[in-house]
Backbone as numpy.savetxt, mean C-alpha at the origin, in Angstrom:
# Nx Ny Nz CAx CAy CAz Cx Cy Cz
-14.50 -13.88 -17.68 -14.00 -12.56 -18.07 -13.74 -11.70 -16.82
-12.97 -10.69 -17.20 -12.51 -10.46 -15.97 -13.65 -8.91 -15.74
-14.19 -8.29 -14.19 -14.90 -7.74 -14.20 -14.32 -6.14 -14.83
-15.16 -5.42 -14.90 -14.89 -4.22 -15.46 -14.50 -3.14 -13.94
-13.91 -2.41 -14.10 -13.58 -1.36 -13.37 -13.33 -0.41 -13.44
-13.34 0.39 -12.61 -13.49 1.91 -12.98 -12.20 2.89 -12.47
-11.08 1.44 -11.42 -9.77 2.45 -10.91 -9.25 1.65 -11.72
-7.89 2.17 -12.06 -7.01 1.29 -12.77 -5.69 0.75 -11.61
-4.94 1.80 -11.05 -3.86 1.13 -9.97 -3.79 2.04 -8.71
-3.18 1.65 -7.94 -2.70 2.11 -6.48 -1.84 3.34 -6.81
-2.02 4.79 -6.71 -0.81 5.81 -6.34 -0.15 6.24 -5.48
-0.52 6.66 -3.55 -0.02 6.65 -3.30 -0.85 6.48 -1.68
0.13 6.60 -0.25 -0.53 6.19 0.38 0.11 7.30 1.57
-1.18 8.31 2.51 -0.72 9.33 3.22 -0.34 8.93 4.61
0.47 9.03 5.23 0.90 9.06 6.73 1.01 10.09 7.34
-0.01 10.25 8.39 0.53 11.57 9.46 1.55 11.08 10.92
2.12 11.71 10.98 3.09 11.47 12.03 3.55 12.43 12.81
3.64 12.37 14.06 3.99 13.33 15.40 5.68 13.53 14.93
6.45 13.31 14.46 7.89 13.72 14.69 8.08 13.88 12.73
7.84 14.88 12.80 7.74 14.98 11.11 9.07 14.92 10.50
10.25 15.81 11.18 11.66 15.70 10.78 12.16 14.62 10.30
11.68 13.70 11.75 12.78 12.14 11.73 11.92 11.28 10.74
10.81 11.48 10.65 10.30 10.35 9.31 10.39 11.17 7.69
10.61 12.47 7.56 10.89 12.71 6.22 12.58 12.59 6.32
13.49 11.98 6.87 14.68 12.23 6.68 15.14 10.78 6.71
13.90 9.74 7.32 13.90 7.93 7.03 13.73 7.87 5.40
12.53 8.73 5.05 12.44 7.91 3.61 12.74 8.72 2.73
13.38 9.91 3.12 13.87 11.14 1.46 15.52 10.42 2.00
16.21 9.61 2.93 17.54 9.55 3.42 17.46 7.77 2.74
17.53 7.30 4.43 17.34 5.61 4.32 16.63 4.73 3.44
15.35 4.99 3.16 14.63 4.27 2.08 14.46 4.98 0.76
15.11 5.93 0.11 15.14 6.09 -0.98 14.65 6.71 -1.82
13.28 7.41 -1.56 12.70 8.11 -1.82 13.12 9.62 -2.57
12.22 10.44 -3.09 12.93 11.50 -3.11 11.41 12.89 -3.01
11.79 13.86 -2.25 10.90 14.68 -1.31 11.20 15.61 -2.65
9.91 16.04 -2.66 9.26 17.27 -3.62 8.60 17.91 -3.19
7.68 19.32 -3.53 6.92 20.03 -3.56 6.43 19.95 -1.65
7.48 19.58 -0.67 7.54 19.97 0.57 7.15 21.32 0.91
6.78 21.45 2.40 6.54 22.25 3.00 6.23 22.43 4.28
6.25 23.43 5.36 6.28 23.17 6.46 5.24 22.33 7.17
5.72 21.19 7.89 5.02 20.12 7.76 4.57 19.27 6.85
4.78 19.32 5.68 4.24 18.40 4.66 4.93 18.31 3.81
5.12 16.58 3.36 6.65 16.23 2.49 5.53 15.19 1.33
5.94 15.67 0.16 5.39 14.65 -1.15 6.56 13.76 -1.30
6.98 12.15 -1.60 7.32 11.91 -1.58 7.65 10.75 -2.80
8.65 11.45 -3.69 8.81 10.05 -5.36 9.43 9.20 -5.22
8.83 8.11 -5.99 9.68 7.22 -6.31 10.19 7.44 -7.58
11.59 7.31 -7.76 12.40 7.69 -8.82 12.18 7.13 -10.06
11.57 5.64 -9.92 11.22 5.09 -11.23 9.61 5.12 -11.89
9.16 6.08 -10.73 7.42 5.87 -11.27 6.73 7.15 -12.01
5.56 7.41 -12.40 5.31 8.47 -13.57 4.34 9.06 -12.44
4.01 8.42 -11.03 3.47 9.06 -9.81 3.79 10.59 -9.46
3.09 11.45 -9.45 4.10 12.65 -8.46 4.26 12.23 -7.36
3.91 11.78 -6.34 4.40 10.90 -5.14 3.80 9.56 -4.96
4.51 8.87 -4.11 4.12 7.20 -3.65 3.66 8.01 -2.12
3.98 8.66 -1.71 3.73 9.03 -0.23 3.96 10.06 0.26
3.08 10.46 0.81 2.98 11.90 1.48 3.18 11.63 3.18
3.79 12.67 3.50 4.16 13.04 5.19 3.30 13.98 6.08
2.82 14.11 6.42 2.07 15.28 7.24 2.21 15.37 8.79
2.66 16.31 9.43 2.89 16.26 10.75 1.72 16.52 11.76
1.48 15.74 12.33 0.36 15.63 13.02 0.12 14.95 14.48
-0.55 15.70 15.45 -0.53 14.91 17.07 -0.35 13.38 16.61
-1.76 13.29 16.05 -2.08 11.66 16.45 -0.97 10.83 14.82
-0.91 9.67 15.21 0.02 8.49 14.10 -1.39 8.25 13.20
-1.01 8.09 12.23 -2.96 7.57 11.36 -2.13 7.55 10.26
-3.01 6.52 8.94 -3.27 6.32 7.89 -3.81 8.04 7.49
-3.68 8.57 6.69 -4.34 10.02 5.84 -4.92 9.51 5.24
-5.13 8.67 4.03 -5.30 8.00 2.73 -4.82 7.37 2.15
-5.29 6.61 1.64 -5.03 5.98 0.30 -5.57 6.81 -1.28
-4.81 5.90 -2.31 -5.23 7.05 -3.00 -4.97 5.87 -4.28
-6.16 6.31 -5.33 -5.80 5.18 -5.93 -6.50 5.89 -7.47
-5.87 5.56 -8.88 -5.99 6.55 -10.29 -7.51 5.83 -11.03
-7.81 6.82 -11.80 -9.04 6.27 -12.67 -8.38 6.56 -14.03
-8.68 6.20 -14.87 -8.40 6.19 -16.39 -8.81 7.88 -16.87
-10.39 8.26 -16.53 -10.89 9.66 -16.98 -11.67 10.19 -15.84
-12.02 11.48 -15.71 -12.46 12.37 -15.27 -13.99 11.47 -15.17
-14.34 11.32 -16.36 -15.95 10.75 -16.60 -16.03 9.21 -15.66
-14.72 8.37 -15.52 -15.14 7.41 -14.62 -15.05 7.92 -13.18
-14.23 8.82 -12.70 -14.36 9.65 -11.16 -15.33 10.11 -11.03
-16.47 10.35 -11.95 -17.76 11.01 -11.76 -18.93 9.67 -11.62
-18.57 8.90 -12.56 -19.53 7.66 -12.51 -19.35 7.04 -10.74
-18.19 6.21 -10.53 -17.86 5.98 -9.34 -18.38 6.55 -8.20
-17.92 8.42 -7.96 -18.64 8.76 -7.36 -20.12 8.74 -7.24
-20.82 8.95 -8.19 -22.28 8.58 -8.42 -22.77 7.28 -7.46
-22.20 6.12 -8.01 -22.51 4.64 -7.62 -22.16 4.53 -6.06
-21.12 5.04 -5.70 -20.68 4.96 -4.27 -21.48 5.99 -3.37
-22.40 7.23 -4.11 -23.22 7.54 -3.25 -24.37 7.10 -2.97
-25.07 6.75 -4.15 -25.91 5.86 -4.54 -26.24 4.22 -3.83
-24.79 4.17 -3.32 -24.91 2.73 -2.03 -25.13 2.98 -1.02
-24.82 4.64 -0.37 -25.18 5.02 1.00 -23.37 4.80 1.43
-22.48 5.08 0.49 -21.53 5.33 0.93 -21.11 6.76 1.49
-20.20 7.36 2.81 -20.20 8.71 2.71 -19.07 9.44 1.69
-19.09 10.30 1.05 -18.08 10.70 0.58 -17.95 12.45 1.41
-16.25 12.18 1.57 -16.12 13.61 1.95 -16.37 15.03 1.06
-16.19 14.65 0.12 -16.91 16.22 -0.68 -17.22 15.24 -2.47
-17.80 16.51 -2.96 -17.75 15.85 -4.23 -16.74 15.64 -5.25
-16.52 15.09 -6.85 -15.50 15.51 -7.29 -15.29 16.83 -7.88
-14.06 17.28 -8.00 -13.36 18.57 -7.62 -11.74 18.49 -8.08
-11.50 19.42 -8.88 -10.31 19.71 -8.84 -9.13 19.67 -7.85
-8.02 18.79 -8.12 -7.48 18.35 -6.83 -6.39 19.71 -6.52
-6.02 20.35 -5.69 -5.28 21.04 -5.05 -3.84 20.12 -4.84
-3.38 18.93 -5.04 -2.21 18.43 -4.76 -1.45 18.52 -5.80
0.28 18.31 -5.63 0.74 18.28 -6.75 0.97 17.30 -8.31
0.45 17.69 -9.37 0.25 16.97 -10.29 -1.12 17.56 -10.77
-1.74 18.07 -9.93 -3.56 18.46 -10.08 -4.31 17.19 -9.95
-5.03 17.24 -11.35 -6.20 16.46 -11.76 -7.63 16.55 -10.67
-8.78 15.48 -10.79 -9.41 15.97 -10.99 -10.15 14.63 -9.63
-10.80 14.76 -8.55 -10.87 13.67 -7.82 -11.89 13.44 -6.79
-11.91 12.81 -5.84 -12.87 13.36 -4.91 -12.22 12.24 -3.45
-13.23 12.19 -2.41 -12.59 11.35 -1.70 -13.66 10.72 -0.58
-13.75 9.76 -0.35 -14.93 9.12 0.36 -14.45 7.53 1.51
-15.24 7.83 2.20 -14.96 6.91 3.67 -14.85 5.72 3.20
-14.66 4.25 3.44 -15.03 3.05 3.52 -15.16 2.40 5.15
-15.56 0.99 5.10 -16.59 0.74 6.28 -16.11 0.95 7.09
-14.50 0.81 7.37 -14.12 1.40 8.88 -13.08 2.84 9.12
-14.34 3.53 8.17 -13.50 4.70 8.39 -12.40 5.48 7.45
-11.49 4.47 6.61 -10.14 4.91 6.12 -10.49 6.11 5.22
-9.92 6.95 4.88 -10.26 8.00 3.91 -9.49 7.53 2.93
-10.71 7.44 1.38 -9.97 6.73 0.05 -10.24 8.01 -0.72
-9.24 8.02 -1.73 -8.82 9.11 -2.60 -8.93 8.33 -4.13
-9.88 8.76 -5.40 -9.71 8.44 -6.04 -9.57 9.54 -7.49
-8.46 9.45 -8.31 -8.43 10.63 -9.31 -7.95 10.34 -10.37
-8.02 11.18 -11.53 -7.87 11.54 -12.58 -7.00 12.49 -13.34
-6.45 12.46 -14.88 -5.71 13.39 -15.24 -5.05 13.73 -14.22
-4.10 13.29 -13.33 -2.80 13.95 -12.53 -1.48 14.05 -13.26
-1.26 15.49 -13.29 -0.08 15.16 -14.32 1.24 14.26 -14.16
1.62 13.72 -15.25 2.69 12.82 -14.95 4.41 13.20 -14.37
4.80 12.34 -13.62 5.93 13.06 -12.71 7.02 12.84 -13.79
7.99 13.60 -14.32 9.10 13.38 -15.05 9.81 12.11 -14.26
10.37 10.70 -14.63 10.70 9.96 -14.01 11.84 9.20 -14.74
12.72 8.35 -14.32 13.01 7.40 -15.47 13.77 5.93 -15.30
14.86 5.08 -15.78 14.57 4.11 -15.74 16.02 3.97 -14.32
15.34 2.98 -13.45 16.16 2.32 -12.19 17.19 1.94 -13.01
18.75 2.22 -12.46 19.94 1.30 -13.31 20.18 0.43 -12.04
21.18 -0.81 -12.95 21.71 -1.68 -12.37 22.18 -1.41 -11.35
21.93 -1.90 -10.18 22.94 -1.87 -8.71 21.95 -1.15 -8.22
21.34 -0.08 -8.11 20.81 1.24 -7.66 19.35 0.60 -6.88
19.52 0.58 -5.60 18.80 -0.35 -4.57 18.03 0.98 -4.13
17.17 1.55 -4.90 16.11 2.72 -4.42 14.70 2.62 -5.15
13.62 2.34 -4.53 11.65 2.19 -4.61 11.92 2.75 -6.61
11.36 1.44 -7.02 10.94 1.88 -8.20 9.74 2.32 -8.17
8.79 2.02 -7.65 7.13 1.90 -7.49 7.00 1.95 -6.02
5.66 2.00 -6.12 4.76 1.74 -4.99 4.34 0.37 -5.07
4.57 -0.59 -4.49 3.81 -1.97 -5.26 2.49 -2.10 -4.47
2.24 -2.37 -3.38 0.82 -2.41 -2.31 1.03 -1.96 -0.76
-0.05 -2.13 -0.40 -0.31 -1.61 0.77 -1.26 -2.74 1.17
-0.84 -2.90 2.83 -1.81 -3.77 3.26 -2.64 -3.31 4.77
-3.85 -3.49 4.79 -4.30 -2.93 5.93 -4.39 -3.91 6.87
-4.43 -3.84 8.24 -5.01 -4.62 9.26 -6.18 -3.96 9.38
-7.24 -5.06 9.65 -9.02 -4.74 9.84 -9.27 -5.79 10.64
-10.22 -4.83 11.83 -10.87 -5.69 12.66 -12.17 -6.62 12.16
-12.39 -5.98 11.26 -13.46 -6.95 10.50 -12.93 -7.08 8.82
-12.26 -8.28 8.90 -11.70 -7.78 7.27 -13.06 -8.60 6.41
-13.65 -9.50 6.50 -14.59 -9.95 5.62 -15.43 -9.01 5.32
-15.52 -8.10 6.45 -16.64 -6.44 5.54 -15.74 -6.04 4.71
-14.40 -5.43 5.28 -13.79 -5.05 4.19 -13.50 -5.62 2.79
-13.06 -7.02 2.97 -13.40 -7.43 1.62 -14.40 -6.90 0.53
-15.40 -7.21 1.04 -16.41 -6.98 0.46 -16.88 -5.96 0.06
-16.77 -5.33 1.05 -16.58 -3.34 0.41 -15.76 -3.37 -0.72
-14.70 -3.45 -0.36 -13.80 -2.99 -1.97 -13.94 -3.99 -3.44
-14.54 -5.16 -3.13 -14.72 -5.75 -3.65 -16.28 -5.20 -4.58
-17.34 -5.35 -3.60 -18.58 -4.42 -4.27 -18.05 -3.37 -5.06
-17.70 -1.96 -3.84 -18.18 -0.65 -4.57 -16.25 -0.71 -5.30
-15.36 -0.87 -5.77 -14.27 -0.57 -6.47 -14.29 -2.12 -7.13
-15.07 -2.50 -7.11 -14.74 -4.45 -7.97 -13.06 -4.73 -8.04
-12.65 -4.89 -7.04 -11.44 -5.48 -6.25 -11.82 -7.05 -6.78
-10.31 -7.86 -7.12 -10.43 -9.35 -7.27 -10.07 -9.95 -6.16
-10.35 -11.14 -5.46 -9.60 -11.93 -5.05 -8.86 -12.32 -5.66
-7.38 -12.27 -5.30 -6.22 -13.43 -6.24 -5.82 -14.13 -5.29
-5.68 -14.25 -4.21 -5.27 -15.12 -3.17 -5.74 -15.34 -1.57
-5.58 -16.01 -0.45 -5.99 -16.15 0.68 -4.90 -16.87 1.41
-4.37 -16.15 2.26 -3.77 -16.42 3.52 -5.02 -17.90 5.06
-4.34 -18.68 4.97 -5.09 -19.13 6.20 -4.22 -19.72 7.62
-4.59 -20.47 8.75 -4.33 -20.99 9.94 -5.23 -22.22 10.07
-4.63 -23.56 10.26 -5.74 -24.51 10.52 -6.30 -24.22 12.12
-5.50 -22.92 13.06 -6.01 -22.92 14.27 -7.10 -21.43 14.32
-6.81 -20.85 13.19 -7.14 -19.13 13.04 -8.27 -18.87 12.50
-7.97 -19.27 11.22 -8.96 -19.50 10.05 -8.31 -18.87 9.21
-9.52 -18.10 8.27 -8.54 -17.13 6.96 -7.90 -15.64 8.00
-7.17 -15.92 7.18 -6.27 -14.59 7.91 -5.77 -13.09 6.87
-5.57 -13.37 5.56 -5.39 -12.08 4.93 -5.74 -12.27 3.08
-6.02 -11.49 2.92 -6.93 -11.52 1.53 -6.02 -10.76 0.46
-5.23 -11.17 -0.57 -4.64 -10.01 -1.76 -5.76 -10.00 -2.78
-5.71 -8.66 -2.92 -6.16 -7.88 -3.89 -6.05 -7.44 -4.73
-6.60 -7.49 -5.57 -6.35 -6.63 -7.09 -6.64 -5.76 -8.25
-6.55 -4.94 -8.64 -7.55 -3.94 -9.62 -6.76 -3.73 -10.83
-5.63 -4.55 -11.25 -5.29 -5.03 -12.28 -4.58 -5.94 -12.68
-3.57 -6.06 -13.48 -3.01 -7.59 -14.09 -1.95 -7.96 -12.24
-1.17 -7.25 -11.53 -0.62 -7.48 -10.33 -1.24 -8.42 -9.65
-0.51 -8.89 -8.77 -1.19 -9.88 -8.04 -1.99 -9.44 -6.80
-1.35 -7.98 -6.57 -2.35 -7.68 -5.31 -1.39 -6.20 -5.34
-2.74 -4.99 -5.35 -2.73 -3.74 -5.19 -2.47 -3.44 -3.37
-3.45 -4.21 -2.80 -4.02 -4.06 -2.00 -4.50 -5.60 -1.28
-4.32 -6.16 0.33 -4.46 -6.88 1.04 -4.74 -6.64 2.15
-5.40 -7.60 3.02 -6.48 -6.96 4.21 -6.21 -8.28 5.27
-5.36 -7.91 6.70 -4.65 -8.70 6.91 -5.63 -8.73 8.45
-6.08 -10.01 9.18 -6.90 -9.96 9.99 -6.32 -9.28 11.18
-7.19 -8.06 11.76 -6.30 -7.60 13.19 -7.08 -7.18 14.16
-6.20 -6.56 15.51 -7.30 -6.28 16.19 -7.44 -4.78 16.14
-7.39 -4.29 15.00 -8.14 -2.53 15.06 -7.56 -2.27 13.63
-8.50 -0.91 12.67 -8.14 -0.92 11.75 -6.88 0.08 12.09
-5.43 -0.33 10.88 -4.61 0.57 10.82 -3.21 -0.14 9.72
-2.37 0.70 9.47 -1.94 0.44 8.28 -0.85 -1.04 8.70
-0.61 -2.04 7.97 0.01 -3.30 8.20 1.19 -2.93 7.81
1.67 -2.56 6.28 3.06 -2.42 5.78 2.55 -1.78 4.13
3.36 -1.21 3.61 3.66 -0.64 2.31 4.29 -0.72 1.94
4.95 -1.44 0.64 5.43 -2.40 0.07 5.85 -1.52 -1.32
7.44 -1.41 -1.38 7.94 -0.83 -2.15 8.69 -2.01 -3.17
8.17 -1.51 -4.78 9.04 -2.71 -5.67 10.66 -1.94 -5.51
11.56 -2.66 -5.90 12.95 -2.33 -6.80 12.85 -3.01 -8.00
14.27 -2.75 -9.04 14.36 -3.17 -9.76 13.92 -4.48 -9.91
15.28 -5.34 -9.29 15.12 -6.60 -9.55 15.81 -7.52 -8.34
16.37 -8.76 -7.92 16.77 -9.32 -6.99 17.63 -8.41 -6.11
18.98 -8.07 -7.37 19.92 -7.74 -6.59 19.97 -6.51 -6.30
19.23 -5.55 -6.98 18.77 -4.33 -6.13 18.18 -4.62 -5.06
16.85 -4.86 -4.47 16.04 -5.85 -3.56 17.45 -6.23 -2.30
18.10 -7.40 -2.27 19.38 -7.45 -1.70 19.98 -6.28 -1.08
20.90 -5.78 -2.13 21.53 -4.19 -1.75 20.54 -3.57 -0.86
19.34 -3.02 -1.35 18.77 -2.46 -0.66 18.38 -3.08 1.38
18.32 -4.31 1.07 17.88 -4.70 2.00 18.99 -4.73 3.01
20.47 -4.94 2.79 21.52 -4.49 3.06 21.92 -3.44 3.72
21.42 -2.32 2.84 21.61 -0.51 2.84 21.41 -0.58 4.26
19.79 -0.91 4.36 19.27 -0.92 5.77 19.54 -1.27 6.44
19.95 -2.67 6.97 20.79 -3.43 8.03 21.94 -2.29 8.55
22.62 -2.15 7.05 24.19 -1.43 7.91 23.76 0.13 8.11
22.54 0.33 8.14 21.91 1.70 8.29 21.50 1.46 9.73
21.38 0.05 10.61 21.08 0.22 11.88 19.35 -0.07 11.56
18.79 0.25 10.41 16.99 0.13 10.55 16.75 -1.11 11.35
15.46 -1.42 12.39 14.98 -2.49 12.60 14.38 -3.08 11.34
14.73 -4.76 11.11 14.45 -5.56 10.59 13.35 -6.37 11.61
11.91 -7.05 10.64 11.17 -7.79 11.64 10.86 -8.62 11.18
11.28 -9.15 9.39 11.19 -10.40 8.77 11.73 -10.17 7.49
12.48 -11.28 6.82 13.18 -11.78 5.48 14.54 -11.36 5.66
15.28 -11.59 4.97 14.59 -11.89 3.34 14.63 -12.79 3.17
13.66 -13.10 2.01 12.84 -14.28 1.76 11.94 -14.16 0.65
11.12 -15.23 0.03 10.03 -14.41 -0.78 8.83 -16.01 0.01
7.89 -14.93 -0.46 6.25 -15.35 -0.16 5.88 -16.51 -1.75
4.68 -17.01 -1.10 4.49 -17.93 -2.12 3.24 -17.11 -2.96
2.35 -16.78 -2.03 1.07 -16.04 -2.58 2.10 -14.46 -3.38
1.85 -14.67 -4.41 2.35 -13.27 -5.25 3.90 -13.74 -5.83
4.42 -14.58 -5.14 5.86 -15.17 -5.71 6.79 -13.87 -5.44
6.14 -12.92 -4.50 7.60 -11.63 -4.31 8.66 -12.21 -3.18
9.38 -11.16 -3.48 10.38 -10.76 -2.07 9.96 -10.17 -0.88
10.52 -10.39 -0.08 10.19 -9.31 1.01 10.90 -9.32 2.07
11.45 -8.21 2.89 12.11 -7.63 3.68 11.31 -6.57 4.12
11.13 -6.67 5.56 10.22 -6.03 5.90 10.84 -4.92 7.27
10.72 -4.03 7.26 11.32 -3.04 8.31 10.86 -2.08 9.12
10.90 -1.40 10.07 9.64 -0.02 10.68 10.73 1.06 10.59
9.73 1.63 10.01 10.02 3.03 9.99 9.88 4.12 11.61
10.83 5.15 11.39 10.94 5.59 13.28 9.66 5.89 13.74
8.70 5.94 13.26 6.95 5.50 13.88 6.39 4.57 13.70
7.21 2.94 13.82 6.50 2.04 13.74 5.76 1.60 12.57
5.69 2.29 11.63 5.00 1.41 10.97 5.65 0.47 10.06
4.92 -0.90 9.31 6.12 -1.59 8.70 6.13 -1.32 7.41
7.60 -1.11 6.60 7.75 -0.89 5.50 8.46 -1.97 4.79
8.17 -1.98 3.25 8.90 -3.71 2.61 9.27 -2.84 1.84
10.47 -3.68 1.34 11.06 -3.72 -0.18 10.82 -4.99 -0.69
10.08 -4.76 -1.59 9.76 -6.06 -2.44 10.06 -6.05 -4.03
10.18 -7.23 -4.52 10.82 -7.38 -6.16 9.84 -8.37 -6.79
9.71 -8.48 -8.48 8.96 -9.88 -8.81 7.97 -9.86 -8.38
6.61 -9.23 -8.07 5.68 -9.52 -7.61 4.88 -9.85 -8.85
4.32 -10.83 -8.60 3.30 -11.96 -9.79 2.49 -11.06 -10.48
2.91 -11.24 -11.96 1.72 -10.37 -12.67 0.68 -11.90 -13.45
-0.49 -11.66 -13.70 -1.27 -12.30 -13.69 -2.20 -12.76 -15.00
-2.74 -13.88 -15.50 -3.42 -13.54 -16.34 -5.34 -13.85 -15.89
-5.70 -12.27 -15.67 -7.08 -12.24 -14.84 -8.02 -13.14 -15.31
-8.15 -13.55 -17.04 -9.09 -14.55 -17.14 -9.11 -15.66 -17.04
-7.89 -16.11 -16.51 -7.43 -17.60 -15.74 -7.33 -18.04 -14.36
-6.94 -17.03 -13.94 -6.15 -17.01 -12.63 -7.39 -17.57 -11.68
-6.73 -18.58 -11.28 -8.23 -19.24 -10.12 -7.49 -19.06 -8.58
-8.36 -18.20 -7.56 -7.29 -18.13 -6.26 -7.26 -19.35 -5.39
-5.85 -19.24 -5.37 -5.46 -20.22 -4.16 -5.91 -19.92 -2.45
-5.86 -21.01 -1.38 -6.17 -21.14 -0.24 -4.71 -21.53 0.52
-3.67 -20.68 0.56 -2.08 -21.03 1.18 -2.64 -21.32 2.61
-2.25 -22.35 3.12 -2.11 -23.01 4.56 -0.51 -21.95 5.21
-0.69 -20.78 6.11 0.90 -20.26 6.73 1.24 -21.03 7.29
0.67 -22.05 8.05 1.69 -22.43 9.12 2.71 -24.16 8.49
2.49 -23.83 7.31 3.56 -24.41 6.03 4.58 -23.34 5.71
5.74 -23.64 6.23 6.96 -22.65 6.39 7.03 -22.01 4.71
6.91 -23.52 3.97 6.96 -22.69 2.58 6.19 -21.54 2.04
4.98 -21.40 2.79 4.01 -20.73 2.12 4.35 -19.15 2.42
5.18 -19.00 3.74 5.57 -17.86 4.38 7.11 -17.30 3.44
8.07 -18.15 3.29 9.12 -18.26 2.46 9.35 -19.49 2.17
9.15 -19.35 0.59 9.81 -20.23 -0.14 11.50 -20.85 0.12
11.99 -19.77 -0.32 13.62 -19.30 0.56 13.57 -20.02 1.61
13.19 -20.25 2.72 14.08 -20.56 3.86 14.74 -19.76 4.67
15.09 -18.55 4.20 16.16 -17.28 4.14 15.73 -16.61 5.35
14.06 -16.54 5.57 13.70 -15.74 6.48 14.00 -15.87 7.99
13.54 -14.88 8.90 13.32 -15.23 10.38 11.98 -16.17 10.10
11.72 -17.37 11.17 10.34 -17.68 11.31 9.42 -16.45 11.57
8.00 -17.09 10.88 6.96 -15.61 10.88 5.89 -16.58 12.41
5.98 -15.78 13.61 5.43 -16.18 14.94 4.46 -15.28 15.21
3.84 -15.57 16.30 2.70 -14.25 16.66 3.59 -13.15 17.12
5.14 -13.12 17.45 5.99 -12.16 17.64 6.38 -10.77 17.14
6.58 -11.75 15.77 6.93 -10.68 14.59 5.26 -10.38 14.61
4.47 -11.36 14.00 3.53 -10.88 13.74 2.69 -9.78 14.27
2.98 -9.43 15.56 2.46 -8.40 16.02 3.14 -7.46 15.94
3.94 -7.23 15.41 4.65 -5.67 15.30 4.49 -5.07 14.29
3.70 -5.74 13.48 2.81 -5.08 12.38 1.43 -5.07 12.18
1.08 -4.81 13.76 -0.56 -4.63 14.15 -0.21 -3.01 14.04
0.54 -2.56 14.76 0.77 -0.78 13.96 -0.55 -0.45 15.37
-0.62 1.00 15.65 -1.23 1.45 16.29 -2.69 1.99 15.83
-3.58 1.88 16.23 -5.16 1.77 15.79 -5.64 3.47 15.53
-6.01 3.42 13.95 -6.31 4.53 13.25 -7.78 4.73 14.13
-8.01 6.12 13.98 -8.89 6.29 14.61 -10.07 6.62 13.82
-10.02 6.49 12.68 -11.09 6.66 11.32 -11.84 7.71 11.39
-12.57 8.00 10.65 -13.72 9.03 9.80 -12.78 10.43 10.45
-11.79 10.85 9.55 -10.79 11.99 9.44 -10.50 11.98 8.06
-11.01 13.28 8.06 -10.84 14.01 6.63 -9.64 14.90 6.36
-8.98 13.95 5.78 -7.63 14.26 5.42 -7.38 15.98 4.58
-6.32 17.06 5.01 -6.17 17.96 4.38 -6.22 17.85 3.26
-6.61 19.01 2.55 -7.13 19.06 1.02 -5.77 19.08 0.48
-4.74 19.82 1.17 -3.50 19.62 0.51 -2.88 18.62 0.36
């Protein structure tokens, strides 16, 4: 049976960034997005097909960092339980739960994990008027995941795994490396959330669904003749069966458009052990650039500097 939990999915994920202009004008312009309830220095950011008030927030700031993650509970009464249990482990939390000040409201609180990241978890946020992606229209239906690089990802595992009962659904390995990245899950998806081995914690890539193939395509397109750096696909992965096209945004960090990502059935699903340096396991397709320690390092991203308590706004 599958374990019980107390978040239900991923909402959205905060970036601070030194050149605030040129990255709210990448993803309210180039990637698709659409900027709401902005303000000087600070951009909320929708996806057009989701019931999210934002997938991502902007904040202008000296240093490059992860802000948060941020991820929904079903009720008010499980944001209170959670919090309870996660203090109760000797976890820190930055304040208690509390009425959220962001847009949508609801009701939330927000607390450290082992290396630092500031996690956001909430309730009752009101729902964003949204509606359905049409044919052709190559713009973020969703948020699909986020993946971190961790210098110690087997703690991290295990953290999110303990205090948020995170699943394993899959494992990345190297017969020269060892295991190398872990997907995650906190519902029927194949992975909310993945923890990719690195050398410092900081954000890997954020992973936007589209519709379907040929949105995915177009989109991936848009970008090319938009000039964006490309640093792998398209192609799709074997672990999750998605797409992916993967790109940096003008601060480096890497952003995907992804389609099809594996939904699951949790009381079956037994995780696999993918061998990468089996071309298939990286793309099925063929389609891609080879994935080398080349590419691979350009989505080590620059090293968050942790335990920062993200604005209340």
């Amino acid at each position: 049976m599958t374990q019980q939990r107390l978040i239900t999915h991923l909402r959205h994920v905060d970036l601070a960034v030194p050149d605030f202009a040129k990255q709210l004008d990448f993803y309210s312009g180039t990637w698709g997005l659409t900027a709401e309830h902005s303000d000087s220095g600070l951009a909320f950011l929708a996806a057009e097909g989701s019931p999210e008030q934002y997938v991502v927030r902007l904040r202008q700031a000296t240093d490059k960092r992860i802000d948060l993650i941020s991820f929904g509970a079903a009720t008010p009464a499980d944001v209170d339980t959670l919090a309870g249990q996660l203090a109760a482990d000797g976890v820190t939390l930055v304040g208690e739960p509390d009425t959220l000040q962001t847009p949508g409201g609801g009701y939330g609180f927000r607390f450290f994990d082992n290396e630092g990241r500031t996690v956001e978890i909430s309730a009752d946020v009101a729902v964003r008027e949204h509606r359905a992606i049409e044919e052709g229209e190559s713009i973020p239906v969703r948020l699909s995941h986020v993946v971190l690089n961790s210098a110690d990802p087997e703690g991290t595992r295990a953290f999110y795994e303990k205090h948020l009962a995170f699943a394993l659904s899959d494992t990345l390995m190297h017969p020269r490396m060892g295991e190398m990245m872990w997907f995650m899950r906190i519902n029927a998806w194949h992975h909310s959330l993945a923890i990719a081995r690195g050398p410092h914690p900081s954000l890997h890539h954020a992973s936007f669904e589209l519709r379907g193939i040929d949105e995915y395509m177009r989109g991936t397109g848009r970008l090319l003749r938009a000039g964006v750096e490309k640093i792998w696909g398209p192609g799709r992965h074997k672990a999750g069966n998605n797409t992916f096209s993967y790109f940096l945004d003008p601060h480096g960090n890497t952003v995907e458009y992804t389609t099809e990502l594996e939904v699951l059935d949790e009381d079956t699903w037994h995780p696999h052990m993918y061998d990468f340096s089996d071309p298939e396991v990286s793309d099925q397709w063929g389609t891609a650039n080879a994935m080398n320690e080349f590419v691979a390092q350009r989505s080590f991203n620059d090293p968050d500097k942790g335990l920062f308590v993200a604005p209340p706004v």
